[in-house]
C-alpha positions as a LaTeX table, in Angstrom:
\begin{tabular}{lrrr}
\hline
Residue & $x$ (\AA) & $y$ (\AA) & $z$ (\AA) \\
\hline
Unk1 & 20.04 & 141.88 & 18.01 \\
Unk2 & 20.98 & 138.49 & 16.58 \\
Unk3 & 21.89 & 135.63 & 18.46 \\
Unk4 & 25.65 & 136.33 & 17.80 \\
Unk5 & 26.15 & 139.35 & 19.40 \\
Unk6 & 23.90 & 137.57 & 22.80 \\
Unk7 & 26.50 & 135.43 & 22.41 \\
Unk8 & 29.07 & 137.00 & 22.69 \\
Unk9 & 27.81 & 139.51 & 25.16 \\
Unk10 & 26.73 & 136.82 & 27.44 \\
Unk11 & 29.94 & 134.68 & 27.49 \\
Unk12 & 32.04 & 137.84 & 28.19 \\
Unk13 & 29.78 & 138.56 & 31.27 \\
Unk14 & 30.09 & 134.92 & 32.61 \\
Unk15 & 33.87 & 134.93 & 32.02 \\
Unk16 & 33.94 & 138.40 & 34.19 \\
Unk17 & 32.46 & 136.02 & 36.81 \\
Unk18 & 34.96 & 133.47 & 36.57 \\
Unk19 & 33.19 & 131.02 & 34.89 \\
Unk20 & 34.60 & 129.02 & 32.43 \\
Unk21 & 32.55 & 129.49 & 29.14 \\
Unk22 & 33.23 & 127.80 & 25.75 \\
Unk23 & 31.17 & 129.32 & 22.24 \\
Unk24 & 29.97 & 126.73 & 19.17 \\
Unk25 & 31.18 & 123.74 & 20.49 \\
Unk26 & 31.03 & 121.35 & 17.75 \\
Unk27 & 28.89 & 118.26 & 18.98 \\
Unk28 & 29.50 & 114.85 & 17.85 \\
Unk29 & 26.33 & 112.31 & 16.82 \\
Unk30 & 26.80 & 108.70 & 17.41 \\
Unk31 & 24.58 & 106.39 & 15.76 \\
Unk32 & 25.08 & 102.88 & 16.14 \\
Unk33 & 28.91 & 102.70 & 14.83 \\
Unk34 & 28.65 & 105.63 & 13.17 \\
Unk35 & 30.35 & 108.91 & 14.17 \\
Unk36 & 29.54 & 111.90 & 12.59 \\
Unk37 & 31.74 & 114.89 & 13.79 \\
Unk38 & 30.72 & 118.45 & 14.80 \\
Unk39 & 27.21 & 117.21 & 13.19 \\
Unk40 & 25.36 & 119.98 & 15.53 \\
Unk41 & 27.12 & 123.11 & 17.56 \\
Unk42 & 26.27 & 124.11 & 21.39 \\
Unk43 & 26.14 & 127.77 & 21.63 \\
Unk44 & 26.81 & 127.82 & 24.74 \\
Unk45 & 28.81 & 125.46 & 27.30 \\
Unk46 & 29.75 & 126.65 & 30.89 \\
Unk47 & 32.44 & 124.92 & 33.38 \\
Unk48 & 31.55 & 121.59 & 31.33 \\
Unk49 & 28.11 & 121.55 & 33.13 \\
Unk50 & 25.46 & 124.01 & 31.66 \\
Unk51 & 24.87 & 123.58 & 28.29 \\
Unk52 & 22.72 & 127.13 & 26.80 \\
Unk53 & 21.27 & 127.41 & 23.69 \\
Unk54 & 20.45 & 130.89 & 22.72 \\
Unk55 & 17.32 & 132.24 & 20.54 \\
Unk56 & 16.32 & 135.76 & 19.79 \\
Unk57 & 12.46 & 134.91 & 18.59 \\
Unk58 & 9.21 & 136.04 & 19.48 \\
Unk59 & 8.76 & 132.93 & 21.36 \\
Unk60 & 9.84 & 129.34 & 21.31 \\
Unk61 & 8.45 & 126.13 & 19.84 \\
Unk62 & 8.52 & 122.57 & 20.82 \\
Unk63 & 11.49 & 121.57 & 18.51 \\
Unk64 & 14.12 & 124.19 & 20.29 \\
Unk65 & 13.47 & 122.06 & 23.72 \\
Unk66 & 13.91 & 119.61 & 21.67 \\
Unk67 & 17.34 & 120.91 & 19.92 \\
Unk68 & 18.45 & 121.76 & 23.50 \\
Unk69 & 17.89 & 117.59 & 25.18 \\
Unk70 & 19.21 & 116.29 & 22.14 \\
Unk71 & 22.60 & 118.91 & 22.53 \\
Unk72 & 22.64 & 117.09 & 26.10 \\
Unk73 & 22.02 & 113.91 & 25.27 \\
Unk74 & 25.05 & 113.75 & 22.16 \\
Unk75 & 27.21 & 115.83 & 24.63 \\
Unk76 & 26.52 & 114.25 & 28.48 \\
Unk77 & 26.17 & 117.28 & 30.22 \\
Unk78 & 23.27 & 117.12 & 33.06 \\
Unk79 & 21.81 & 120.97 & 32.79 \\
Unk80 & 20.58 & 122.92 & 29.49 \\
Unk81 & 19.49 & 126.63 & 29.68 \\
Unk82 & 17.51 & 127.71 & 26.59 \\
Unk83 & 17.49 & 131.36 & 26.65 \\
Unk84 & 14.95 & 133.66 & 24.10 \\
Unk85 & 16.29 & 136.72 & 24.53 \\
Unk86 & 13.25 & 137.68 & 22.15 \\
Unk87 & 10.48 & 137.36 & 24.83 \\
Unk88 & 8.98 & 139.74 & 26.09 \\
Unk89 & 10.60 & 140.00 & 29.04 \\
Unk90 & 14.06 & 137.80 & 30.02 \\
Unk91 & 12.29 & 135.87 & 33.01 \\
Unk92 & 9.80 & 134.83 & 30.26 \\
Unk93 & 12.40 & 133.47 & 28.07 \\
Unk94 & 14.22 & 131.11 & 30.67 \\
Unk95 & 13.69 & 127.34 & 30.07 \\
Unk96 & 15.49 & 124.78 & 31.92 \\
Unk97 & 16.07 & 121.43 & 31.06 \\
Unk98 & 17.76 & 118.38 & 32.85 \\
Unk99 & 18.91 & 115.35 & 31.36 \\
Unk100 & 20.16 & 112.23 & 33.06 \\
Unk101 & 19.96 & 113.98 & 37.02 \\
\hline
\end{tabular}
């Protein structure tokens, strides 16, 4: 499937839960005294703590651990969750990340 529809499956389940879960929430970059708006998108962001990027790949590379401290950085939230739902198994796919803690 593509990341969309794990998407969209995944924030309806975590709604069913209660959670509050917002989808491609435009991020803000700041550099220096410049502010460029929506200049990257978080998947993912759950009661304003968890920030979750989503892949469906065969595995994942440096750079998406990368994408997903950066996404925390620009936005302040603590907690990341990247998620492959394309390896092999779900449990393999699970990385978490903490920024600022």
């Amino acid at each position: 499937m593509l990341e969309s529809a794990y998407e969209a499956a995944l924030a309806h389940e975590l709604g069913r839960r209660g959670l509050s879960v917002r989808t491609q929430v435009p991020i803000d970059i700041r550099y220096e005294d410049l502010r460029i708006v929506g200049g990257f998108r978080a998947d993912l962001i759950v009661d304003q703590i968890v920030l979750v990027e989503l892949k469906a790949l065969a595995g994942t590379l440096p750079v998406h651990k990368r994408q997903t401290i950066t996404y925390l950085r620009f936005t302040g939230l603590p907690i990341g969750l990247l998620l492959n739902f394309g390896a092999p198994t779900m449990k393999d796919g699970i990385t978490r990340l903490v920024h600022r803690l």
